[in-house]
C-alpha positions in Angstrom: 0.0 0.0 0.0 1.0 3.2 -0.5 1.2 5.0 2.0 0.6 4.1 6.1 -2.4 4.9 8.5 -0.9 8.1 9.8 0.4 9.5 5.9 -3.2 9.1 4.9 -4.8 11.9 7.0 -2.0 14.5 5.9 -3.4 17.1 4.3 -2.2 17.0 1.3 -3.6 13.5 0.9 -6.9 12.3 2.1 -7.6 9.2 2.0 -11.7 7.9 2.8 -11.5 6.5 6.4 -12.8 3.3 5.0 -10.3 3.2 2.3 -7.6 3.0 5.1 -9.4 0.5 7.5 -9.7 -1.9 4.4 -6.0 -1.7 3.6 -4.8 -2.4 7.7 -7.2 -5.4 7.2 -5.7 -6.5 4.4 -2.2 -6.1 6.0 -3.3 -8.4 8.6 -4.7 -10.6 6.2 -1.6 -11.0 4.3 0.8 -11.8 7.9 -1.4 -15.3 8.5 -0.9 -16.3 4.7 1.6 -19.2 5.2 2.9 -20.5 2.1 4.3 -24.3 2.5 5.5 -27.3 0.3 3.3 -30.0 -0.3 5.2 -33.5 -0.8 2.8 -35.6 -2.4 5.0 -38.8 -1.1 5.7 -37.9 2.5 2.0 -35.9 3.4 -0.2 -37.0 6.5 -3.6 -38.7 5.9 -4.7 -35.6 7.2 -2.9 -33.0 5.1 -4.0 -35.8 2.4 -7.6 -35.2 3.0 -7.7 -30.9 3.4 -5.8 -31.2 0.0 -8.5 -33.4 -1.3 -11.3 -31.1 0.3 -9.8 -27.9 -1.5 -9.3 -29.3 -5.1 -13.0 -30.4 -5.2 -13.5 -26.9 -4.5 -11.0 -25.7 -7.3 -12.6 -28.0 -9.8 -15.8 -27.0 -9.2 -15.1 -23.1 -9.8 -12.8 -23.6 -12.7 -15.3 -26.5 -14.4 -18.7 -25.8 -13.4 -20.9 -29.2 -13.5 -17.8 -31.4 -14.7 -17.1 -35.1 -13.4 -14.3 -35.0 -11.1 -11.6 -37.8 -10.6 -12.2 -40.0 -7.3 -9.9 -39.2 -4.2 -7.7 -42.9 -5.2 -7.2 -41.9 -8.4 -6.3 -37.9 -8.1 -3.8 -39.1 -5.3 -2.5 -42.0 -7.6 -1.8 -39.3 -10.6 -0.3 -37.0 -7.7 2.3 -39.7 -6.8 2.8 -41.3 -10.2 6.3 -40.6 -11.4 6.4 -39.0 -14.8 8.8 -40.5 -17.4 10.4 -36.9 -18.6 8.9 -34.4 -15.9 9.4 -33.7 -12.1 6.7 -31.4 -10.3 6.7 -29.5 -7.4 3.3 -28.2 -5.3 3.1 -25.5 -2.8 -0.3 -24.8 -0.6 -1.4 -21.7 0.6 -3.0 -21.7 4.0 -4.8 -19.1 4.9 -5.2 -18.9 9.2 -4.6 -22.6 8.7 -7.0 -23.1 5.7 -6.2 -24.0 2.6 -6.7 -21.6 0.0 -4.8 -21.5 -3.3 -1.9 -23.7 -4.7 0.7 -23.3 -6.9 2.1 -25.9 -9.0 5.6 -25.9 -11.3 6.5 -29.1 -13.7 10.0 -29.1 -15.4 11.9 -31.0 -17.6 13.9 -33.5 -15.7 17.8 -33.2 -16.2 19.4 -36.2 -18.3 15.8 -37.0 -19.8 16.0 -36.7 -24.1 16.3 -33.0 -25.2 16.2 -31.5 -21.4 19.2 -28.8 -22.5 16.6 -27.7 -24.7 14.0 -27.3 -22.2 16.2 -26.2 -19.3 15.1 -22.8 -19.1 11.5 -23.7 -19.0 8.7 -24.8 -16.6 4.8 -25.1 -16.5 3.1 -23.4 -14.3 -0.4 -23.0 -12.5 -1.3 -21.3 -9.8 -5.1 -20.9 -8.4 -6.8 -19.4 -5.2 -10.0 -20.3 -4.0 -12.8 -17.4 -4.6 -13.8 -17.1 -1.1 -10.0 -16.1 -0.2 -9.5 -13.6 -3.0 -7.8 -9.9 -2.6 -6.1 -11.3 0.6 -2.6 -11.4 -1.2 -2.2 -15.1 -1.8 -1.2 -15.4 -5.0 1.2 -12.3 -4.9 2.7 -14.2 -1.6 2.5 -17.5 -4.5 4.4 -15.3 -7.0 7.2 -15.1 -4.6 7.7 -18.5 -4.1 8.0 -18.9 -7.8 9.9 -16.2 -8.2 12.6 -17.8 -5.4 11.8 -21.4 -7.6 13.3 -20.3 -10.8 15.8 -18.1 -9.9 17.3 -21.3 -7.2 16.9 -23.4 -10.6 18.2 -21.1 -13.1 14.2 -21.0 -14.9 14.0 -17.9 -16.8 10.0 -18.7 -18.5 7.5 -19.6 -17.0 4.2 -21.2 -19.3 1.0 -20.5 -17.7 -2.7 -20.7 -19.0 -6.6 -19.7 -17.7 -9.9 -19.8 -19.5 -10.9 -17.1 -16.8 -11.2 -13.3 -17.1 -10.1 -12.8 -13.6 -7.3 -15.5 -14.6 -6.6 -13.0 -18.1 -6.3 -10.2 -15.7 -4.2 -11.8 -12.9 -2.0 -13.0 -15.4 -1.5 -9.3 -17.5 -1.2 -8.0 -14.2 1.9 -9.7 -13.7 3.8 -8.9 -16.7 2.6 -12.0 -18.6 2.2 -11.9 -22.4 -0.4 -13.9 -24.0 1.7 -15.8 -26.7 -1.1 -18.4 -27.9 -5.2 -19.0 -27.6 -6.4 -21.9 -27.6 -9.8 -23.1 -28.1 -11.9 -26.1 -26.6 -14.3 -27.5 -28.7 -17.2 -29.8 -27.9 -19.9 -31.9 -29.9 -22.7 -33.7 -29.0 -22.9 -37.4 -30.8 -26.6 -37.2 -31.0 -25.5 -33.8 -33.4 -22.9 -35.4 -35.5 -23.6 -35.1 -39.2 -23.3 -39.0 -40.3 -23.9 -38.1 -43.8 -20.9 -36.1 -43.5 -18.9 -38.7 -41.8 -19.8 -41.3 -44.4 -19.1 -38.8 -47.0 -16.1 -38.1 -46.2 -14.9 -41.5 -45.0 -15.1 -42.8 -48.9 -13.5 -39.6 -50.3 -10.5 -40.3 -48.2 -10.6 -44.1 -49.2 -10.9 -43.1 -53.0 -8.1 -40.7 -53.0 -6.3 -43.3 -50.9 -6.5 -45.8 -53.5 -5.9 -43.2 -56.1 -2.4 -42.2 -54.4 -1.5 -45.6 -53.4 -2.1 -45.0 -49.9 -3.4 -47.5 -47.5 -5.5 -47.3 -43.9 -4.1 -48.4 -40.8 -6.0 -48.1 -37.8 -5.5 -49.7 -33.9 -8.0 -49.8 -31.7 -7.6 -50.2 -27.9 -3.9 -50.2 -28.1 -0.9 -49.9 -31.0 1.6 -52.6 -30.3 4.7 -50.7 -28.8 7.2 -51.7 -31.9 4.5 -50.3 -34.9 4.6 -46.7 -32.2 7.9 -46.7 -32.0 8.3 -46.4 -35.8 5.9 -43.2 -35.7 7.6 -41.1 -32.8 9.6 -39.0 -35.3 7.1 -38.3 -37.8 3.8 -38.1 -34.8 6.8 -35.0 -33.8 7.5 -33.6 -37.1 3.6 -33.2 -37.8 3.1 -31.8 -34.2 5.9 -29.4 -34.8 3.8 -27.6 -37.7 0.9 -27.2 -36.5 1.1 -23.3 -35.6 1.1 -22.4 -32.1 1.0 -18.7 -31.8 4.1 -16.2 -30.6 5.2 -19.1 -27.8 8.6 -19.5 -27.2 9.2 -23.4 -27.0 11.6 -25.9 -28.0 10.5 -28.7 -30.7 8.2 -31.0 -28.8 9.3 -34.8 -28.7 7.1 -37.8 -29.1 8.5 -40.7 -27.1 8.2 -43.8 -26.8 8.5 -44.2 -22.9 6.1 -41.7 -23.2 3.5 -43.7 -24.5 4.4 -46.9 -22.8 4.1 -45.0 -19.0 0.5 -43.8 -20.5 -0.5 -47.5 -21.7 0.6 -48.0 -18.2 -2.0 -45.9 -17.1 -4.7 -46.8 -19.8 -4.6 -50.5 -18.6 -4.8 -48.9 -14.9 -7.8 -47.7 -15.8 -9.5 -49.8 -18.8 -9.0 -47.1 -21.1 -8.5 -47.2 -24.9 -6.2 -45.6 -27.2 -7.5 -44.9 -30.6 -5.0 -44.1 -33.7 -5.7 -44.0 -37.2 -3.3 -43.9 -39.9 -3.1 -43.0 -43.7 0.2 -44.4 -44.9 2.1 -44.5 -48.3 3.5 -47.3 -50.4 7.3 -46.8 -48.3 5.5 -46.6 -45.1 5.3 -42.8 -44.6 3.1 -41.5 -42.3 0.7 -38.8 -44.9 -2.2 -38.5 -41.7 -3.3 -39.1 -38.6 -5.8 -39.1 -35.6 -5.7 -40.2 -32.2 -8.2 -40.5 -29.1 -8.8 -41.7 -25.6 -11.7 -42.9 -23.7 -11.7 -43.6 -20.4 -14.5 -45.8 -18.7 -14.7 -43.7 -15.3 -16.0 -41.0 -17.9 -18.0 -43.1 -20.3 -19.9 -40.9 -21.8 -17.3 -38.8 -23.7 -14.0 -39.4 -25.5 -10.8 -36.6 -26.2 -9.7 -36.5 -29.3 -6.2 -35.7 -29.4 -3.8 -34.4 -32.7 -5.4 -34.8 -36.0 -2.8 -33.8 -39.0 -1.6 -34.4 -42.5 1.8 -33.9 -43.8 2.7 -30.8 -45.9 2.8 -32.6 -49.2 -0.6 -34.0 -48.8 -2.6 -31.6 -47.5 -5.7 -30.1 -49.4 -7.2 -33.5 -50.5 -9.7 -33.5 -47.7 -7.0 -36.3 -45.5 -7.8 -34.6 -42.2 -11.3 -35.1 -43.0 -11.3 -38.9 -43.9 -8.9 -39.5 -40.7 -11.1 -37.6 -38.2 -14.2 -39.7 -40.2 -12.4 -42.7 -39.5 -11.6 -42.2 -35.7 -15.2 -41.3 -35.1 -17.0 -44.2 -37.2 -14.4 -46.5 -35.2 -15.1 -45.3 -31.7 -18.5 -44.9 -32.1 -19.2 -48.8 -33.2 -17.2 -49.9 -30.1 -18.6 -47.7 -27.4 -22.4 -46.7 -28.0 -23.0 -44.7 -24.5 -20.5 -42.1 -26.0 -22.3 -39.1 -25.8 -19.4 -36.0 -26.0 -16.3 -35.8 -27.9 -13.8 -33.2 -26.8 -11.0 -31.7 -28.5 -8.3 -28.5 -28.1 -7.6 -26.2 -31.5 -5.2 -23.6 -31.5 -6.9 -20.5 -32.7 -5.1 -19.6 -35.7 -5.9 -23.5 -37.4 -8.7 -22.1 -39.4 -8.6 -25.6 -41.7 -9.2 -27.4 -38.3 -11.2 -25.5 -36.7 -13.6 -25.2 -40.0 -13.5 -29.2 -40.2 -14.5 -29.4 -36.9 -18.0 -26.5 -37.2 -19.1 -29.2 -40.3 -19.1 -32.0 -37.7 -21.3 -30.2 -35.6 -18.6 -29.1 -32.9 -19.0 -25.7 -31.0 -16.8 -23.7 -28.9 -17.2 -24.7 -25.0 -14.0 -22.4 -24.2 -11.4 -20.3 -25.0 -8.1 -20.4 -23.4 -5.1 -18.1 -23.3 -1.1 -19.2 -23.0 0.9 -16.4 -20.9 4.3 -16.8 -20.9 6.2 -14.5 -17.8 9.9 -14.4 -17.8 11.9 -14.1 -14.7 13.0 -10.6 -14.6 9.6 -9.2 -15.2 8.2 -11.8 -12.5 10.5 -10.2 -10.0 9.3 -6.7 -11.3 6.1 -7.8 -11.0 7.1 -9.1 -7.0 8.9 -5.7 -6.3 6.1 -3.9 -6.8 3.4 -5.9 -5.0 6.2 -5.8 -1.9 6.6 -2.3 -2.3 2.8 -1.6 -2.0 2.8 -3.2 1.3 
């Protein structure tokens, strides 16, 4: 704040006597905000449960009406080691109530292409709306701050579908790099005509250009995926991703065997479909997952076609394809699910013909470290 209880009723500054009561209660507010690790591995059954009790709550304001993962299986993803990534959680307790967290992933060093991502880390950070305006998440923004300069981070990646969550973030010095949008269609709206139709386009230009279908349901065997990892990267690499600063993502195959880990965990599927030339050249692909403990609806992961084939309606006969397949093996789907960066207009247009609408929008921030600790310096300085 700017300026203390007695500088406020000098003259040559009046400040409303409420305005001045509402800032000494928010510095008292701010001296019981305790900020404190939170090792998944080593917490209490106690601590266990209060963390489970506030991200119910956080679910439930950031996804209105959404199924929510079971306590067993939230803690189970909590404590799963990642094959490339470590991640770090800190709680904010509020007068001994939790409040807000803040959460950092980072590539781990000695994992494939971590020089390339050693500057980097992922970040969310959330506070619950009955603890707002209390400074928690500039008291947050200090522990990051203290995380990537001990680490030697110097961006941090952050997102929010929230207009409080745009405006936190600006607020910080954040740049918004990317959008990204959520899109959502109801089965009992899908346009089979247009399915079908473009289902035996594909299959005739297929057979025009020598190509040929491959498609895996449930699972791909682990030696057919490990022939795709380089081309699955080289198609994700061009798909456009706004103004973020990233290194090349990798597809890998530990990657996908610690998720088929998980799938058979769980029951889930994996669904990939493949347009391939005569020397085995991946020209397009789809992929999905359904997962029973959510039935009813399947995410549809990256669709794409490579450079040279694009404009033949591919991405239309492989996203057909994937959809005719899942659909004949699990009937109660009701919801397919899918993420399209904003500036894929063919995607996007694809995906309005099958009857898919926008559900949400969602903005990638990217903060670096000096303006964080700008950003921290001035938030201290107010106080």
């Amino acid at each position: 704040m700017p300026f203390g209880i007695a500088e406020a009723f000098a003259p040559h500054n009046r400040a409303p006597f409420s305005t001045v009561v509402e800032e000494a209660r928010h510095r008292e507010k701010a001296a019981m905000i305790e900020i404190q690790g939170f090792d998944v591995h080593t917490a209490s059954a106690s601590e266990w449960a209060r963390f489970q009790r506030y991200r119910r709550i956080r679910d439930e304001e950031l996804h209105p009406g959404e199924p929510q993962a079971n306590d067993a299986d939230f803690e189970h993803a909590a404590r799963r080691r990642m094959p490339f990534h470590d991640a770090w959680r800190f709680v904010a307790l509020d007068d001994g109530e939790l409040a807000g967290n803040l959460m950092v992933w980072a590539r781990r060093p000695g994992t494939p292409g971590s020089e390339d991502f050693a500057p980097h880390l992922d970040v969310w950070l959330g506070v619950l709306a009955a603890y707002r305006r209390r400074g928690i998440a500039s008291r947050m923004l200090r522990s990051l701050l203290s995380f990537m300069r001990e680490r030697g981070k110097t961006l941090a990646t952050m997102n929010t579908h929230l207009a409080e969550g745009h405006a936190f973030l600006a607020a910080t010095g954040a740049v918004l790099k990317h959008r990204v949008v959520e899109n959502r269609m109801r089965i009992d709206n899908l346009e089979w005509d247009t399915l079908a139709r473009w289902k035996a386009q594909a299959t005739e230009g297929a057979a025009r250009s020598g190509l040929r279908w491959e498609i895996h349901a449930g699972r791909t065997p682990m030696a057919r995926l490990a022939s795709l990892m380089a081309p699955f990267s080289a198609l994700f690499n061009d798909i456009p991703l706004g103004a973020l600063e990233l290194p090349p993502a990798r597809y890998e195959l530990e990657g996908y065997a610690d998720w088929y880990a998980e799938l058979d965990r769980s029951g889930g599927e994996h669904f990939l479909v493949l347009l391939v030339d005569g020397n085995d050249e991946l020209v397009a692909m789809c992929e999905a997952q359904w997962d029973p403990r959510f039935s009813d609806r399947l995410h549809q992961r990256l669709t794409a076609v490579a450079r040279a084939w694009r404009g033949q309606s591919l991405a239309k006969g492989v996203k057909a394809a994937m959809l005719e397949c899942v659909c004949m093996r699990h009937p109660e789907l009701r919801t397919v699910v899918t993420y399209n960066a904003e500036v894929n207009a063919p995607i996007l247009a694809i995906n309005r013909q099958l009857g898919f609408a926008v559900h949400r929008q969602q903005g990638c921030y990217q903060l670096g470290v000096e303006a964080l600790a700008a950003c921290v310096a001035r938030r201290d300085g107010g106080r």
